[in-house]
N, CA and C of each residue as an Amber inpcrd file, in Angstrom:
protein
   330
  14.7720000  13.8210000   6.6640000  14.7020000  13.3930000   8.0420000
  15.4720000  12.0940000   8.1810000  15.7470000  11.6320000   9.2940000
  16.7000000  10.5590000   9.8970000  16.2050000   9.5230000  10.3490000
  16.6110000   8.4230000  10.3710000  15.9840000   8.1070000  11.4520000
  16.3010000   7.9630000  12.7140000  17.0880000   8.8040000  13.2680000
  17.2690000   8.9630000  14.5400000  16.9020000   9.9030000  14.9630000
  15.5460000  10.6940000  14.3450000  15.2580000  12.0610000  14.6210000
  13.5810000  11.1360000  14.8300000  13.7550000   9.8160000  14.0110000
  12.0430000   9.2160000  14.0390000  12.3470000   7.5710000  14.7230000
  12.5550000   7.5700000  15.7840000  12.9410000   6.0020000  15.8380000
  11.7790000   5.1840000  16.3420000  10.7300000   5.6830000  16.3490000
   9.5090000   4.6950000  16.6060000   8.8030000   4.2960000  15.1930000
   9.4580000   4.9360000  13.5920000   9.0210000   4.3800000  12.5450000
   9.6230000   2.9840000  12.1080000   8.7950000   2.1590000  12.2530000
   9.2610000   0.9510000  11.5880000   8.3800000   0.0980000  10.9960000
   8.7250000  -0.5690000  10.2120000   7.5150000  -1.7550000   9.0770000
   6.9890000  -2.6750000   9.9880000   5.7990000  -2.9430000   9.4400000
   4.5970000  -3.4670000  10.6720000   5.1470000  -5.2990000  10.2930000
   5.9610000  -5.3090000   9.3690000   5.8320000  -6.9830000   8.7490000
   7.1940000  -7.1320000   9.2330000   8.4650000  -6.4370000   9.2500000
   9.7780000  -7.0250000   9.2460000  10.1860000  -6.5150000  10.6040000
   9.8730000  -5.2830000  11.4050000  10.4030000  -4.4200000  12.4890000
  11.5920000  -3.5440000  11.9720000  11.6910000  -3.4490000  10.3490000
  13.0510000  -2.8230000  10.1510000  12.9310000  -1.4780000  10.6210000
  13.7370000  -0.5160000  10.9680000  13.3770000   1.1470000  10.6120000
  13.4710000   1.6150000   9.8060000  12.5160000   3.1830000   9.4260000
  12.2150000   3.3850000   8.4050000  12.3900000   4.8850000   7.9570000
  13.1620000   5.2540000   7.0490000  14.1470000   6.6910000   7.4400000
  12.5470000   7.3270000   6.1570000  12.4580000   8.8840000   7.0350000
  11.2510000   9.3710000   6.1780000  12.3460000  10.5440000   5.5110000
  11.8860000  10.7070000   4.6240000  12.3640000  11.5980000   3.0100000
  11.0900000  12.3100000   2.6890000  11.9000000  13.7360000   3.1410000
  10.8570000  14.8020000   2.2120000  10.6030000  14.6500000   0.8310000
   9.5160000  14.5170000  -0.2610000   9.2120000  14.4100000  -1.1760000
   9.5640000  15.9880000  -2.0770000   9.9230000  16.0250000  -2.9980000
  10.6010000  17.6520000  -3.6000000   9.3590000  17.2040000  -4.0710000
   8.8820000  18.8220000  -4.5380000   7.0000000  19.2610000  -5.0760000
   7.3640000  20.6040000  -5.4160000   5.8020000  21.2100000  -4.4030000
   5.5160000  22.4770000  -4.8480000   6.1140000  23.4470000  -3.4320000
   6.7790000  24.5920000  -3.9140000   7.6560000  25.0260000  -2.3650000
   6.6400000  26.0130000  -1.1870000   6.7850000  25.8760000  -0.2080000
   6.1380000  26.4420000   0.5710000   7.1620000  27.6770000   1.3870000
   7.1830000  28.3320000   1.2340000   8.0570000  29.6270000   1.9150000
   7.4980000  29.2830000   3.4440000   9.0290000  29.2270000   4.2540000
   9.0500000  29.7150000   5.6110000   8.4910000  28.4330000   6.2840000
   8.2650000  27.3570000   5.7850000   7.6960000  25.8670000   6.5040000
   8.9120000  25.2310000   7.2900000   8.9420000  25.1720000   8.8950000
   9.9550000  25.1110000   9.2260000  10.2430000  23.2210000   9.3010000
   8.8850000  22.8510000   8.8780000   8.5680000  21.3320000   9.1420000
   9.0460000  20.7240000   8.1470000   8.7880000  20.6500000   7.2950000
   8.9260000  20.7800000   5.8320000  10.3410000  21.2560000   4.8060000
  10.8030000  22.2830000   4.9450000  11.5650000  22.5390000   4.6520000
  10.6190000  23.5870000   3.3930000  10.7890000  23.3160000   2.0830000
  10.7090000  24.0510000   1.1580000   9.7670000  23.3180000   0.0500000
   9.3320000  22.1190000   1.1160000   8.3300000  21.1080000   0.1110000
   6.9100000  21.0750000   0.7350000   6.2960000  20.4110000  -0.0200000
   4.6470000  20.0400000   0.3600000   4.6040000  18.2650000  -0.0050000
   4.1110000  17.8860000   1.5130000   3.8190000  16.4950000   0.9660000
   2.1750000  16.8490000   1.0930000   1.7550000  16.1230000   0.1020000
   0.5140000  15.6110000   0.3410000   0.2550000  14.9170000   1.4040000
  -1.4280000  15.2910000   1.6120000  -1.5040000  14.5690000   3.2950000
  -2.0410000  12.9540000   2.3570000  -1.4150000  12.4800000   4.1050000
  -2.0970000  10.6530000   3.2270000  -3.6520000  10.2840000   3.3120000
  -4.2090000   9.7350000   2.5990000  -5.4700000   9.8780000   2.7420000
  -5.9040000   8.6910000   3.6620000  -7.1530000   8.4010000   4.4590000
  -7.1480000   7.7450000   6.0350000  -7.6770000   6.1330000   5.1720000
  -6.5860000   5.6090000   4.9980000  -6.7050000   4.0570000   4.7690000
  -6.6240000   2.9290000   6.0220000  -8.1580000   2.7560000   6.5890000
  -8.0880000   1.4960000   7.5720000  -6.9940000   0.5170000   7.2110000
  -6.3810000   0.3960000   8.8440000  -4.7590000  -0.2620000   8.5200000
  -5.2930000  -2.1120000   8.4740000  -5.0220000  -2.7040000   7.2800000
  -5.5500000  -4.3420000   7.4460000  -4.1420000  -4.4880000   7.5550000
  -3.9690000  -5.9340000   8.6980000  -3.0920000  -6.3900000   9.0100000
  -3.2660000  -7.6470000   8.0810000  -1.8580000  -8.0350000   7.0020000
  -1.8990000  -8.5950000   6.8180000  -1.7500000 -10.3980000   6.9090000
  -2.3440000 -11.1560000   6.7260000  -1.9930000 -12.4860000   7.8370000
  -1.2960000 -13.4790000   7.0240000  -0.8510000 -14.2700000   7.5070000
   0.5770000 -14.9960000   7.1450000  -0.3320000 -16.2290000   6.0780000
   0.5630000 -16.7930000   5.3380000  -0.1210000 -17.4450000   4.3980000
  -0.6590000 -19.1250000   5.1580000  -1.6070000 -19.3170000   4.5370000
  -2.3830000 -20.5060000   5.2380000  -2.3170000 -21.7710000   4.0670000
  -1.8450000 -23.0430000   4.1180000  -2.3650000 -23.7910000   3.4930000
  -3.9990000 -23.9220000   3.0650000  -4.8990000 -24.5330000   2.0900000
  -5.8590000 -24.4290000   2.1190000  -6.3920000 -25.5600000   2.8810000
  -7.8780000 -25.5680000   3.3650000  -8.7210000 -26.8710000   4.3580000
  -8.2720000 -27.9220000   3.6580000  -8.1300000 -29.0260000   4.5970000
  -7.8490000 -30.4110000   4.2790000  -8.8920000 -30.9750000   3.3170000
 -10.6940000 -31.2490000   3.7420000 -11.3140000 -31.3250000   3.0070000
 -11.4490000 -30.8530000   1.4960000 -10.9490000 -29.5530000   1.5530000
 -10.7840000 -28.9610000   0.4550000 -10.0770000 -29.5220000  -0.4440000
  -8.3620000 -29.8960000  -0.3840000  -7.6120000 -30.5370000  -0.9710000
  -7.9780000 -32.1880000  -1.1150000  -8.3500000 -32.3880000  -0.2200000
  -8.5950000 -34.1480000  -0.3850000  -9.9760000 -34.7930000  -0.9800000
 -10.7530000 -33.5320000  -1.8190000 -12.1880000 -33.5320000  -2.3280000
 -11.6850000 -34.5050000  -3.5460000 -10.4170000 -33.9490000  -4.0380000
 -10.0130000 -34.0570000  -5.5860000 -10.2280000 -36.0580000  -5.6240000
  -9.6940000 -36.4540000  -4.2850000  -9.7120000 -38.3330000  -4.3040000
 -10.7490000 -38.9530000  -3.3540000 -11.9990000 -38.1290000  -3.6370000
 -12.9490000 -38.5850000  -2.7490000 -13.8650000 -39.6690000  -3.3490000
 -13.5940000 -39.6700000  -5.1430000 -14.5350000 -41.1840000  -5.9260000
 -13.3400000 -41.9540000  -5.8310000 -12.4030000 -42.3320000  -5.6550000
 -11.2940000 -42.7720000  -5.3690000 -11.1970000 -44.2710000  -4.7780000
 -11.1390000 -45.5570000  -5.4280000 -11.1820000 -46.3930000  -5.0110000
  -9.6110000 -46.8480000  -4.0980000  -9.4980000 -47.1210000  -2.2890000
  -8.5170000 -47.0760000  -2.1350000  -7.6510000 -48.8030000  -2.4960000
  -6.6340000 -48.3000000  -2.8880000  -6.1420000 -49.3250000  -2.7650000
  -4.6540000 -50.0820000  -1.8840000  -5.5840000 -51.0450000  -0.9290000
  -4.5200000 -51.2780000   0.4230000  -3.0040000 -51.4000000  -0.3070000
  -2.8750000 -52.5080000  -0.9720000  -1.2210000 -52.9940000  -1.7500000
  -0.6180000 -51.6670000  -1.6710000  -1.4510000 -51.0910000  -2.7530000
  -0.0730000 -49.7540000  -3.2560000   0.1770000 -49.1890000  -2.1840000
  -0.6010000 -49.0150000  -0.8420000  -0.9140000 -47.8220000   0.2800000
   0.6360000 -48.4710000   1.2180000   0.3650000 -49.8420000   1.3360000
   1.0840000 -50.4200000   2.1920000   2.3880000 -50.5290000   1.8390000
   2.3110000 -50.6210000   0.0410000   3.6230000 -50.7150000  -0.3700000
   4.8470000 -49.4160000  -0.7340000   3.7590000 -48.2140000  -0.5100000
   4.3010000 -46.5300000  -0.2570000   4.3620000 -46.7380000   1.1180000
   4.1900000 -47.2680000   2.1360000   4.2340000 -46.3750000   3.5650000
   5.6970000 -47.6310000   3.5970000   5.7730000 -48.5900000   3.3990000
   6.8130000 -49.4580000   3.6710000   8.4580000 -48.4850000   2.7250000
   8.0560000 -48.6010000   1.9640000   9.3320000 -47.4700000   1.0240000
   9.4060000 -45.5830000   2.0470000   8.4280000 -45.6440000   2.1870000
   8.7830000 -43.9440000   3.2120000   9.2890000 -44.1550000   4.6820000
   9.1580000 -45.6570000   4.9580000   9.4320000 -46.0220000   6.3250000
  11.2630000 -46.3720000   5.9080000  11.0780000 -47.0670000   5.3330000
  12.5730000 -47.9110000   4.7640000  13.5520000 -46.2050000   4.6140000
  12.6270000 -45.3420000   3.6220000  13.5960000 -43.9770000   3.6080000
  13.7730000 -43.3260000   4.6150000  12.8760000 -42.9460000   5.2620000
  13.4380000 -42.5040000   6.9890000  14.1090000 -43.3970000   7.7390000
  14.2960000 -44.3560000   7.7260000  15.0950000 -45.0470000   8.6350000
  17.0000000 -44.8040000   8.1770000  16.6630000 -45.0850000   6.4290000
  17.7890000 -44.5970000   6.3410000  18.7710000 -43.3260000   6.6360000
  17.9860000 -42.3450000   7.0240000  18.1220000 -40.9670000   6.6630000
  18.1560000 -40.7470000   8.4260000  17.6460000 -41.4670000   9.1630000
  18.2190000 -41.1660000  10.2930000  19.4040000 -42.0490000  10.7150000
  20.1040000 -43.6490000  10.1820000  20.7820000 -43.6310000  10.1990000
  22.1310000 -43.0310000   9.6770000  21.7370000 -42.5090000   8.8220000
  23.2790000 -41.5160000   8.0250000  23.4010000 -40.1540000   9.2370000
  22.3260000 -40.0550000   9.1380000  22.1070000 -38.7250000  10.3210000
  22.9450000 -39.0010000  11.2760000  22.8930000 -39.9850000  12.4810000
  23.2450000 -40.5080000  13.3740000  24.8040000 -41.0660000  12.8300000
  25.2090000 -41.4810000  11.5980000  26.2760000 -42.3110000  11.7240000
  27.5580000 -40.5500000  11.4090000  26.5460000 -39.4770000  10.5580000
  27.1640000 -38.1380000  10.6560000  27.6510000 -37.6590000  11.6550000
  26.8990000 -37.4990000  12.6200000  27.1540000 -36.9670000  14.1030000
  28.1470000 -37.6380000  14.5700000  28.1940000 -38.9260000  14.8060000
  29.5180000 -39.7680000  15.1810000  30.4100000 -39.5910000  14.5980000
  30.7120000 -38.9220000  13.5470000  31.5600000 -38.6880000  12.5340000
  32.1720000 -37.5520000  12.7680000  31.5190000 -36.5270000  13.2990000
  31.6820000 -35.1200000  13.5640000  31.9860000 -35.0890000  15.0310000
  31.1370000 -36.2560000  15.7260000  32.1840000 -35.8210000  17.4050000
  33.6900000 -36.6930000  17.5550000  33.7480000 -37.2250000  16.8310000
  34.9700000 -37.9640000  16.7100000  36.3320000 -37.3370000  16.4130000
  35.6490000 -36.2030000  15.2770000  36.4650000 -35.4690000  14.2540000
  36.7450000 -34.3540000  15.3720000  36.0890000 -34.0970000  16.1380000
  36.1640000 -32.8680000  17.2250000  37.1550000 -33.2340000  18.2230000
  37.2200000 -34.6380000  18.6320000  37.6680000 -34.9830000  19.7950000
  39.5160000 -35.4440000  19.0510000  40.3820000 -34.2230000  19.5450000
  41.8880000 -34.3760000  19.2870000  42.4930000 -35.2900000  20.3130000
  43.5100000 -35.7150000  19.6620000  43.8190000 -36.8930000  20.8840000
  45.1010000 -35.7150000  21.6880000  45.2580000 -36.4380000  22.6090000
  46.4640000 -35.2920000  23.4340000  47.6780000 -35.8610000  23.5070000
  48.3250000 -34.5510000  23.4380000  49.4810000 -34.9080000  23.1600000
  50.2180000 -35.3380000  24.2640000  51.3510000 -36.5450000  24.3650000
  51.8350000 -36.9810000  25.2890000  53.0370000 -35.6520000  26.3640000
């Protein structure tokens, strides 16, 4: 079979289509559905939809530093270094773009 003979088969996860193939078996004379094969029927499996992957609960993960004495210095002295790195990273960003509309813009010819 085709799938232009089945075009409402398609995968429940991607939307691809999905071409069905007679299985060769045991032959059945005169099956006009079928052809000259036997599929087995499928047996009735409740359809679970499967669900997209989840990080686990916050509590959950943050149990591990809950005897955890905090300490301000180091805290202040990581958020000052992740601040200092994003700043950089949006200036390159920003000094890129200027770089690229510049590079776009041809001068004209006289």
């Amino acid at each position: 079979m085709s799938r232009d003979t089945h075009p409402g088969v398609q995968c429940p996860h991607c939307q691809s289509h999905l071409a069905l193939v007679p299985v060769p078996g045991n032959t059945v004379p005169g099956n006009p559905v079928l052809g000259n094969t036997v599929v087995p029927p499928i047996p009735a499996v409740p359809l679970v939809v499967k669900e997209e992957w989840q990080p686990p609960p916050v509590a959950e993960v943050l149990a591990v530093y809950a005897g955890r004495a905090k300490d301000t210095v180091t805290a202040t002295r990581g958020a000052a270094k992740v601040r200092e790195s994003l700043n950089r990273a949006k200036a390159a960003g920003a000094q890129r773009r200027a770089a690229q509309q510049t590079a776009r813009r041809t001068p004209k010819s006289a």
